[in-house]
C-alpha beads as a LAMMPS data file, in Angstrom:
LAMMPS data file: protein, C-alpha beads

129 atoms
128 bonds

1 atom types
1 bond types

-500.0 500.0 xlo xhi
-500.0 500.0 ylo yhi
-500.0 500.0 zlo zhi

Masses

1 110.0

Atoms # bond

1 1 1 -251.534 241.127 237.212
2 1 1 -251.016 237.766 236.604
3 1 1 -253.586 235.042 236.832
4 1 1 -252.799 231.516 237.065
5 1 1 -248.653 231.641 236.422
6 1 1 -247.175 228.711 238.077
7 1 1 -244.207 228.955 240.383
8 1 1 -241.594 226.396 241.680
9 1 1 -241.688 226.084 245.384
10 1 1 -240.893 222.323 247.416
11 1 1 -243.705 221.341 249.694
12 1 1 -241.186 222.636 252.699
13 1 1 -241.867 226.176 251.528
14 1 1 -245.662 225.622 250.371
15 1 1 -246.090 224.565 254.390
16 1 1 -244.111 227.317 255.913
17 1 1 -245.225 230.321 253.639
18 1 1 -248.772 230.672 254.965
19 1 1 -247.363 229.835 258.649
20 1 1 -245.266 232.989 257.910
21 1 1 -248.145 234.919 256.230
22 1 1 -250.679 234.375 258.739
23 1 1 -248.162 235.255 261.310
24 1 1 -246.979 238.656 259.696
25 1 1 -251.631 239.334 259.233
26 1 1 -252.146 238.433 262.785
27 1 1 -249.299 241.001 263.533
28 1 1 -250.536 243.640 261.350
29 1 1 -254.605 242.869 262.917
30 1 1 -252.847 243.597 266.173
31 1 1 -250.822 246.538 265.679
32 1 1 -254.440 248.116 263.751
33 1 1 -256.387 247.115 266.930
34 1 1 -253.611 248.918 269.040
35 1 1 -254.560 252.148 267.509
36 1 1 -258.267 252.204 267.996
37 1 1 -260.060 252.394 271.171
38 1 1 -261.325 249.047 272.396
39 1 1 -265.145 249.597 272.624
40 1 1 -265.156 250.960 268.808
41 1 1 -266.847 248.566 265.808
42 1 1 -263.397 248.838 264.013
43 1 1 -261.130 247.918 266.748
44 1 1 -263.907 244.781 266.738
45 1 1 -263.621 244.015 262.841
46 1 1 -260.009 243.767 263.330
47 1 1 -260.096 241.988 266.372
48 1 1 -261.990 239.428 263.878
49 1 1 -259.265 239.449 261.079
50 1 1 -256.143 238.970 263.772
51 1 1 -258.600 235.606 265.071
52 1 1 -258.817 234.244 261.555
53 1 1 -255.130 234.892 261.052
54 1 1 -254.863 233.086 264.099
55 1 1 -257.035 230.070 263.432
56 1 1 -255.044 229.795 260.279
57 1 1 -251.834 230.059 261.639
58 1 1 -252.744 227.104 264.034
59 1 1 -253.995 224.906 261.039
60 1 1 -250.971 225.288 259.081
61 1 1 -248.518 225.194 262.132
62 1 1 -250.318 221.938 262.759
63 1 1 -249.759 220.523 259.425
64 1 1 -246.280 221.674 259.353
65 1 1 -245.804 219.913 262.559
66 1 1 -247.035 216.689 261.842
67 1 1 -245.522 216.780 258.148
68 1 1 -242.201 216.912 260.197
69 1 1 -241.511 220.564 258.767
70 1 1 -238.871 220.983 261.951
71 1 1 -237.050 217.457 261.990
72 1 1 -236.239 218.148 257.819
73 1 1 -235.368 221.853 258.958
74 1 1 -232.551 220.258 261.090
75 1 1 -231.884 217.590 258.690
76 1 1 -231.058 220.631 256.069
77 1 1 -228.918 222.790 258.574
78 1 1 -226.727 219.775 259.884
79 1 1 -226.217 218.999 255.823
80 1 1 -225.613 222.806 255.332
81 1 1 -223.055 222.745 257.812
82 1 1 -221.486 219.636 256.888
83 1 1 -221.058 220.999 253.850
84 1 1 -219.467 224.363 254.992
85 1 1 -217.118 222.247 257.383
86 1 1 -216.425 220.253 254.314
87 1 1 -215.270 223.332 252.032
88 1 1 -213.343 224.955 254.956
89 1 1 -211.065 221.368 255.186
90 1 1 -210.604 221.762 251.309
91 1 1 -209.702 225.324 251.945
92 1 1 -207.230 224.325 254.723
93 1 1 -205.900 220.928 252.664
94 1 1 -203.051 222.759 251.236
95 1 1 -201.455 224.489 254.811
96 1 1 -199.127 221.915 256.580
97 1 1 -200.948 221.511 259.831
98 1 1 -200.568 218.681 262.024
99 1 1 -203.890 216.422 261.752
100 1 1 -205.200 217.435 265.643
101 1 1 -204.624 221.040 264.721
102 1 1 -206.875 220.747 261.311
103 1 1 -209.315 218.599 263.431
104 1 1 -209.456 221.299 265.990
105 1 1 -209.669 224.041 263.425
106 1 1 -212.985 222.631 261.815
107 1 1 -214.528 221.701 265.410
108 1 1 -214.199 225.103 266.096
109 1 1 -215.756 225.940 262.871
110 1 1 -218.700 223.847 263.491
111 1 1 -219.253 225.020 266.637
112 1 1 -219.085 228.477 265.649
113 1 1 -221.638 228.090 262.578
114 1 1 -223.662 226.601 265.368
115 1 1 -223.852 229.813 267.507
116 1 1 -224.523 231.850 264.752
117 1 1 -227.605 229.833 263.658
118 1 1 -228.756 229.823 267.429
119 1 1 -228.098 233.386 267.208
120 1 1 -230.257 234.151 264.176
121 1 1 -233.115 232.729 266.726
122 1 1 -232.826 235.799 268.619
123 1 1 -234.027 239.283 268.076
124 1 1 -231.031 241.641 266.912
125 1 1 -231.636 244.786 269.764
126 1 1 -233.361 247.610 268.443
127 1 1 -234.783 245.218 266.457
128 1 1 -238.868 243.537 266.141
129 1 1 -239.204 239.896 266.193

Bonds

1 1 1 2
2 1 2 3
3 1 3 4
4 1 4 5
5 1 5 6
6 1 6 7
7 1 7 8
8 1 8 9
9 1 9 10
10 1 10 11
11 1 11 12
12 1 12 13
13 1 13 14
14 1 14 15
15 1 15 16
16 1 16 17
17 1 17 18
18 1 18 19
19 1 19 20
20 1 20 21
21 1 21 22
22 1 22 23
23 1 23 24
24 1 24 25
25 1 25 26
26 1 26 27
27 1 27 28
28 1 28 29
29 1 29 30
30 1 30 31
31 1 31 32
32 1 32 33
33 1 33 34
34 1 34 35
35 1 35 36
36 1 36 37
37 1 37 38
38 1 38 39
39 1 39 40
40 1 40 41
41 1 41 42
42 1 42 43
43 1 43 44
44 1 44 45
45 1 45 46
46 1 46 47
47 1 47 48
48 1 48 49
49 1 49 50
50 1 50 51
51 1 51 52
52 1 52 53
53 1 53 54
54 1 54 55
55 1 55 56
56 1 56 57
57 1 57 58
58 1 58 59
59 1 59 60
60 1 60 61
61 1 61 62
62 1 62 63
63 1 63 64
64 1 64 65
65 1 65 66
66 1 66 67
67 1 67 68
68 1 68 69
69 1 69 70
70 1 70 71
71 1 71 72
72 1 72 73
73 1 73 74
74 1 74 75
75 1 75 76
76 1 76 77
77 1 77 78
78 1 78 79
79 1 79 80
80 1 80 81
81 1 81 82
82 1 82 83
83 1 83 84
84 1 84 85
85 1 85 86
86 1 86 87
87 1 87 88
88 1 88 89
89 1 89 90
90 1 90 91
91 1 91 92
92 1 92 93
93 1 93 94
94 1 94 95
95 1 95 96
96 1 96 97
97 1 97 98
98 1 98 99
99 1 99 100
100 1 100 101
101 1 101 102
102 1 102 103
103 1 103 104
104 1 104 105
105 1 105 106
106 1 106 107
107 1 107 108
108 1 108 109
109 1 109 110
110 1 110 111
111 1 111 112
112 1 112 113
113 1 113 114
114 1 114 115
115 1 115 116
116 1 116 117
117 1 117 118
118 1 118 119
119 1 119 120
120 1 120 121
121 1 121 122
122 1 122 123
123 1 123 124
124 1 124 125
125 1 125 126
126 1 126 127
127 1 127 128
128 1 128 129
């Protein structure tokens, strides 16, 4: 083990990792507790850990929050997608298509990068969110 080693992370990621962490404890607490009968001390000591998971997940949620953590998340996707849009025209530059029809190709695109990322929101079936 390594004590002390630095790593390179932006401040998006040093926000969001513990929001993740403390999600995926409070998770694990919960599916513990789910095992045990109620009324026993352990079921208790875990019922304990998922709250501090908890309290910790609403600290850093908040922070996220009011550091704006979401409004740069869509700043970066609409860039990202720009982007993609971007290297699809290149991609397309050299096929003689009528300007409306390259217009309507990319739109298209766009709003098909769009579903996908709206997709990724939901839980794949068969699958745990």
């Amino acid at each position: 083990m390594h004590v002390g080693i630095e790593i390179d992370i932006d401040g998006l990621e040093g926000l969001l990792y513990p929001i993740r962490r403390n999600a995926a404890l409070a998770k694990h607490y919960r599916l513990r507790m789910a095992m045990l009968d109620p009324s026993s001390p352990a079921w208790f000591w875990w019922a304990d850990r998922e709250r501090k998971a908890l309290d910790d997940l609403a600290r850093w949620s908040k922070m996220a929050l009011d550091a704006g953590v979401a409004e740069r998340q869509v700043r970066i996707a609409e860039r990202t997608g720009q982007r993609i849009a971007a290297a699809l025209d290149d991609a397309i530059g050299p096929v003689d298509l009528r300007p409306a029809v390259r217009a309507g190709i990319i739109e298209r695109f766009v709003a098909s990068l769009t579903l996908l990322e709206q997709a990724d929101d939901e839980p794949i079936e068969g699958e745990e969110s």
